[in-house]
N, C-alpha and C positions, 0 to 999 in steps of 0.2 A: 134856710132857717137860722133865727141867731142862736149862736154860740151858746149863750148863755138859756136858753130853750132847754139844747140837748144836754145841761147840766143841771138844771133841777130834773127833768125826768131822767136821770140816770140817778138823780138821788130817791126818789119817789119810787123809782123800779125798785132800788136795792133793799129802801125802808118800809116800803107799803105802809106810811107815814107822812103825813104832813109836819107834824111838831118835829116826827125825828128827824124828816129830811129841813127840814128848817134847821135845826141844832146843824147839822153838818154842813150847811152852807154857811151857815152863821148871817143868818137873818130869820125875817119874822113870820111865825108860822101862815099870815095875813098874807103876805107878798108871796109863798108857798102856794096858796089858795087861787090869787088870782092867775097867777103861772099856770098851772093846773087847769085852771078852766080854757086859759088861753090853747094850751096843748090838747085838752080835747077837742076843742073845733080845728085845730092845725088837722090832726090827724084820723079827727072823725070816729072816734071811742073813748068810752067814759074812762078806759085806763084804770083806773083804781076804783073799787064801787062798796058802800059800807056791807059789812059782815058780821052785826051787833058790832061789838064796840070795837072794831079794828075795820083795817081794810085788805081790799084783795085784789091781784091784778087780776084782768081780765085775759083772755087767751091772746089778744093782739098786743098786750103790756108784756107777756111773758115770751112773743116770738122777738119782739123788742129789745128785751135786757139784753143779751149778749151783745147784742148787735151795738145799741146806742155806749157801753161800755168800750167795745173797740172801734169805735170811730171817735169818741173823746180822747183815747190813748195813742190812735193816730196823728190827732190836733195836737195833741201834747209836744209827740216827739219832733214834729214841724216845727212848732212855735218854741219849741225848748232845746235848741240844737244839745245833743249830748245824752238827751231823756232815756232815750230806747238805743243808746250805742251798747255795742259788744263785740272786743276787736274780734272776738272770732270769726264773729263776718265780715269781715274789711280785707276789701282786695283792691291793693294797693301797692305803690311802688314810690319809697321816702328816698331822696339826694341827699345826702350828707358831704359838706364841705370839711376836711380835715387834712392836717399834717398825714404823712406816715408814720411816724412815731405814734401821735395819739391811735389813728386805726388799727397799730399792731397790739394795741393794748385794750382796746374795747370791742374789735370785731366781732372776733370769737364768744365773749359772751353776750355781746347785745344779738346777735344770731340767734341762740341757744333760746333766749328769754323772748322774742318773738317767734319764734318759732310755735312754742310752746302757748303761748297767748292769742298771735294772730298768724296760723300756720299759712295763710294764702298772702302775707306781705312781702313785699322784697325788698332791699337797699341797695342804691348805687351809690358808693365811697369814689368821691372825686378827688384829686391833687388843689391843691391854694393856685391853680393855673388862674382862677376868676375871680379871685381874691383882690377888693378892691375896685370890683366894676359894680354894673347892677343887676347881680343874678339872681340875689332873692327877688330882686321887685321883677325881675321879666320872668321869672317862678324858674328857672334853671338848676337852681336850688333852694332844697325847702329849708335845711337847718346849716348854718357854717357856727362849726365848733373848733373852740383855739383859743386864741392872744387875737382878740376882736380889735379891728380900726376899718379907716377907710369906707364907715357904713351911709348907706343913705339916711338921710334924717328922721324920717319914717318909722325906721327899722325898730321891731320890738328886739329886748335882750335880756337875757337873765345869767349873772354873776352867779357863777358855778364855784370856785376853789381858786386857792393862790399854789403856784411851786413854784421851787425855788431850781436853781439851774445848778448840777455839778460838772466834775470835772470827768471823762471815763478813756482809760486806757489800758493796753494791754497788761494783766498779771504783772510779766517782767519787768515791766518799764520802769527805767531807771530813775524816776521821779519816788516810788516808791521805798527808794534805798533808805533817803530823810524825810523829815517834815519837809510838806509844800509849803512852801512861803510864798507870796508876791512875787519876789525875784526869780526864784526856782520855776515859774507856773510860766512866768513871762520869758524865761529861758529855753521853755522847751517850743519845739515846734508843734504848732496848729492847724488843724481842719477848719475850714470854715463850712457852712450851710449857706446854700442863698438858689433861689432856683431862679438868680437875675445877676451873681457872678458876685455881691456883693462881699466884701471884704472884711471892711471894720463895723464894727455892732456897738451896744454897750460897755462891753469888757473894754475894749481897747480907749474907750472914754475913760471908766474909771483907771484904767492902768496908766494912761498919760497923768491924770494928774498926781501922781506918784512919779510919773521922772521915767514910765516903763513902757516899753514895747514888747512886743510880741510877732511872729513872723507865722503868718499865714501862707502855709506853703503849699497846701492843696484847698478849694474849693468843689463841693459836690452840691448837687442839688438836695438831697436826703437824708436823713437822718439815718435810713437805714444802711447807704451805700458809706455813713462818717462811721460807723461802728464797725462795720466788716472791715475797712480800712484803718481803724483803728487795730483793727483785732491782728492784722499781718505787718504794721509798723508800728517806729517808735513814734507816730503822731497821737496828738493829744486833743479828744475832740468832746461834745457838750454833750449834755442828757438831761432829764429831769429825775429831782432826789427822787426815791422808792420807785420810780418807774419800770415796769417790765423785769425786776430783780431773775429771775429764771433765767432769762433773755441773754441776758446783761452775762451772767455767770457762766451759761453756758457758750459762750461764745469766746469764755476766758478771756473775760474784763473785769476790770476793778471801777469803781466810782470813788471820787475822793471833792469833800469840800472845796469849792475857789475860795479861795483866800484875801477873799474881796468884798468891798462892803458893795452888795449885788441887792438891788430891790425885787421882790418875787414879779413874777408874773402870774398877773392876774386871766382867768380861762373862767370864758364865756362862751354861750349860744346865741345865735341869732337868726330872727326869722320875720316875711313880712308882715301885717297888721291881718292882713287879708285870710291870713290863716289863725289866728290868735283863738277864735273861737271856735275852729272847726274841731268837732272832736276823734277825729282819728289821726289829726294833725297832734295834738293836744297830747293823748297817750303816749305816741310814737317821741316827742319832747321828754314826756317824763320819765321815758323808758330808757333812753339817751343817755341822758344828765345823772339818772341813777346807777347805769354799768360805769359811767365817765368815771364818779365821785366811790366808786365801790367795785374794781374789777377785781377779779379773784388774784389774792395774795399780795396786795398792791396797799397799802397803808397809806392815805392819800393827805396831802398837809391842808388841813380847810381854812377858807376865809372866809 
């Protein structure tokens, strides 16, 4: 039957009206009429029949209503991906690409906020090991959240927030004594991050063209393994401003400005096309993006 059948008699059910089902389709009560007639030979009852000056459904019009109302609500939620979502029934299992650092600071609450929304979801937190291959398009991963590159052309993404990078070391550290200077910062010794061994980054760009180096004397793959080794030597290793402040304090570290003209880094999500309008993909993005840009106690610098 066409589509458009089971929708004037779902208006006809509801108004026991020609004119008023006409006003609710927003056409002419004429084109109402011929419908109408059309439908009762479809289904072989007069469906609506005069009652003085109204109308009245018939017993096979009233076994009808419910039924032809949720079979349009059915068409709906098909043809309208999203119509009839509710993460509460979504059982499902989201990949999330991230840093460690970023995952220690959004785990715990984006858990909590799903949980409480979509209690039968789960998340796998992967390492940047696929970073730069193609794992959102062979679907390995659904969202990679960070300092976005290396994407397929494809790839959907949405600019999240800018931060800016400091300095974090031990309470004691003898960098604390004075002001950080350029000199001071590039005097002391460095962690590096690289889970590929790499060495020099930005800093060491802008520090050369001042005339300055810096000695990188340990390399870890982690953020979390540059902190704890922060925290039992005099090395001096990176963080993001306002990031993890709890973390950071209790592990008796300080953060301190680089004393360098540092452009921020910009933190995006990305994900492939193929999911853009799915809607449990959808939610599970804006749920993301919202613990990213607003974790508890975290004052985040927006772009």
């Amino acid at each position: 039957m066409d589509l458009n059948l089971l929708r004037v008699l779902d208006a006809l059910l509801q108004e026991n009206s020609v004119t008023r089902a006409a006003e609710r389709l927003g056409t002419s009560p004429a084109a109402v009429s011929r419908t109408l007639a059309r439908l009762r030979r479809v289904v072989g009852d007069p469906l609506l029949v005069r009652a003085g000056q109204g109308m009245v459904p018939t017993p096979r019009a009233q076994e009808l209503r419910e039924e032809v109302g949720a079979l349009l609500r059915g068409c709906d939620n098909v043809l309208r991906p999203g119509a009839g979502f509710e993460p509460v029934h979504l059982q499902r299992t989201f990949t999330v690409q991230a840093t460690d650092l970023l995952l220690a600071g959004i785990a715990g609450t984006l858990t909590d906020r799903i949980r409480a929304e979509a209690p039968r979801v789960d998340v796998v937190f992967l390492p940047e090991a696929l970073e730069g291959g193609p794992a959102l398009r062979q679907g390995e991963v659904d969202v990679e959240l960070g300092v976005l590159g290396h994407l397929d052309p494809e790839i959907r993404t949405r600019h999240l927030t800018q931060k800016t990078l400091v300095g974090v070391a031990r309470s004691g550290h003898p960098l604390f004594e004075k002001r950080i200077d350029a000199r001071r910062f590039a005097a002391a010794d460095h962690i590096g991050i690289s889970r590929h061994g790499k060495r020099l980054g930005s800093i060491d760009h802008v520090l050369a063209e001042r005339g300055l180096r810096r000695r990188i004397a340990v390399v870890v793959p982690s953020h979390t393994s540059a902190m704890i080794l922060a925290r039992d030597t005099d090395l001096v290793a990176l963080a993001l401003a306002d990031w993890l402040p709890d973390t950071t304090a209790a592990l008796g570290l300080r953060t301190f400005p680089i004393p360098l003209d540092l452009a921020p880094l910009d933190f995006g999500m990305a994900w492939h096309p193929r999911n853009s309008a799915d809607p449990g993909h959808r939610w599970f993005r804006d749920r993301l993006a919202a613990t990213f840009l607003a974790p508890p106690g975290v004052q985040n610098i927006r772009g």
